[in-house]
C-alpha positions as CSV (number, residue, x, y, z in Angstrom):
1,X,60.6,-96.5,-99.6
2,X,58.4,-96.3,-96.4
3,X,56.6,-98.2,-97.3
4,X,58.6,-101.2,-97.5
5,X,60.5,-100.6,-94.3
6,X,58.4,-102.1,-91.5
7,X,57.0,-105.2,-94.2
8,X,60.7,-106.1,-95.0
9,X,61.4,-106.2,-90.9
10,X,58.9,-108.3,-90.6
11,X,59.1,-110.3,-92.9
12,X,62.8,-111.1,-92.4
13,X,62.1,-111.7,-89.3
14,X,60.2,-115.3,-89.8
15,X,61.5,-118.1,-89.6
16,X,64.0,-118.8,-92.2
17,X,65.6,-121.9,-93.3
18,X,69.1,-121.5,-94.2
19,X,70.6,-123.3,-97.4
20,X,72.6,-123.4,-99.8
21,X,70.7,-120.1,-101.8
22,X,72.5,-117.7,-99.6
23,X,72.1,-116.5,-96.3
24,X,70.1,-114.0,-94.5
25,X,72.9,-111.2,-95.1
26,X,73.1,-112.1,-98.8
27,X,69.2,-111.6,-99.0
28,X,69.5,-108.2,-96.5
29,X,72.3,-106.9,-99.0
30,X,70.4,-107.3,-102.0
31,X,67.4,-105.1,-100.3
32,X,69.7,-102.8,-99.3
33,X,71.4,-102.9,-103.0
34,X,67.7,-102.4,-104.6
35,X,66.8,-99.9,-102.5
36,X,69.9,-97.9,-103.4
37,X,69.1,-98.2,-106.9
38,X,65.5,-96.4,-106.4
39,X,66.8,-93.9,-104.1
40,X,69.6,-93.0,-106.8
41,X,66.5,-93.2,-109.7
42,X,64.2,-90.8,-107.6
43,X,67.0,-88.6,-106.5
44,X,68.2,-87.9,-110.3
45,X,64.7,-87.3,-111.3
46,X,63.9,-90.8,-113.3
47,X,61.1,-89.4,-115.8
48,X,60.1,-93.2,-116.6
49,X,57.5,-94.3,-114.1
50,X,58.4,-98.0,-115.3
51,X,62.2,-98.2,-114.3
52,X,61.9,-97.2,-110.6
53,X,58.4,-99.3,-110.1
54,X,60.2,-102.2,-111.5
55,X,63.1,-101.8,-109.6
56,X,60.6,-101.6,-106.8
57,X,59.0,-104.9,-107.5
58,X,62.5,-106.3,-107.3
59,X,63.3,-105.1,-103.7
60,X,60.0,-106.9,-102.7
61,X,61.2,-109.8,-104.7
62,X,64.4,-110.1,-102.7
63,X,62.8,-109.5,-99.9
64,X,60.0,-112.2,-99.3
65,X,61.4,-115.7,-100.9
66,X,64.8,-116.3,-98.9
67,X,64.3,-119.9,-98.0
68,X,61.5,-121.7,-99.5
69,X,61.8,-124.3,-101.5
70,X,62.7,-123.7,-105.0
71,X,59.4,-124.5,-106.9
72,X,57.8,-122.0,-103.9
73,X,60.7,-119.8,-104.1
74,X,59.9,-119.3,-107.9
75,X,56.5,-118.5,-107.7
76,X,56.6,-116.1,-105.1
77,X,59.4,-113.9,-106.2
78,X,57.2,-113.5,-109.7
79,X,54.3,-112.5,-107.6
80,X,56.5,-110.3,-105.3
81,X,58.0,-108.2,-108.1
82,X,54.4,-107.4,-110.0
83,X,52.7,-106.9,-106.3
84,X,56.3,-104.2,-105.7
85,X,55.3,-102.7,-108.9
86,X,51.9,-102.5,-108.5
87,X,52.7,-101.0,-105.0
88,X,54.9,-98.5,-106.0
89,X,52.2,-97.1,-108.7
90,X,50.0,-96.5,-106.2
91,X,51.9,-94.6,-103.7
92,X,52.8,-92.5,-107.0
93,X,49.1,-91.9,-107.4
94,X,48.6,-91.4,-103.6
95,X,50.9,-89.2,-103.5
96,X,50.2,-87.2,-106.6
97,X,48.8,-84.0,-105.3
98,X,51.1,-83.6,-102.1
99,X,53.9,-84.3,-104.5
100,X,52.8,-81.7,-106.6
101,X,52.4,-79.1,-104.0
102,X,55.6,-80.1,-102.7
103,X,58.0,-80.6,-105.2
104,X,58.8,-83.9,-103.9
105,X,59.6,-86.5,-107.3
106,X,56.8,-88.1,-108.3
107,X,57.7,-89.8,-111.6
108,X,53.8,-89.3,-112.9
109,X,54.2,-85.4,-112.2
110,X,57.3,-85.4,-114.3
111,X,55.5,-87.5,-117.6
112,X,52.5,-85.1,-117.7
């Protein structure tokens, strides 16, 4: 979840053209809805690896596209939601060995 702090920040803090897709709030409440979701995953011990990097990919998804034009907007929150994904494996890899040592949920440590 760290991870994504600081990029979210900053990337919510751009420019943003307001229309009628929703508002800044609306895209700030769906992170915040997202990242619930994975907290509430890792804290009951998700053993798929799959359901929490997806969900992952979609807090990046929700994060980056808020006011770009639609054909734009498309594209990017594809490429946002593998890229989340593909983030959130690594960090599970990263963190595989301090995980381990600290008993600190690691959905890789919990499927082998």
């Amino acid at each position: 979840l760290c991870i994504y702090r600081n990029w979210i920040a900053r990337a919510l803090k751009r420019k943003i053209k307001k229309d009628n897709s929703g508002t800044l709030a609306g895209v700030c409440g769906k992170v915040e809805e997202k990242l619930s979701v994975l907290h509430e995953m890792e804290r009951a011990g998700e053993t798929s690896a799959d359901r929490p990097a997806v969900c992952s990919g979609e807090v990046l998804e929700a994060a980056v596209a808020f006011g770009l034009e639609p054909e734009a907007e498309e594209k990017l929150r594809l490429i946002a939601r593998d890229i989340g994904s593909f983030i959130y494996w690594l960090d599970a890899v990263d963190d595989l060995e301090k995980d381990e040592k600290s008993g600190a949920y690691n959905p890789l440590l919990l499927q082998y």
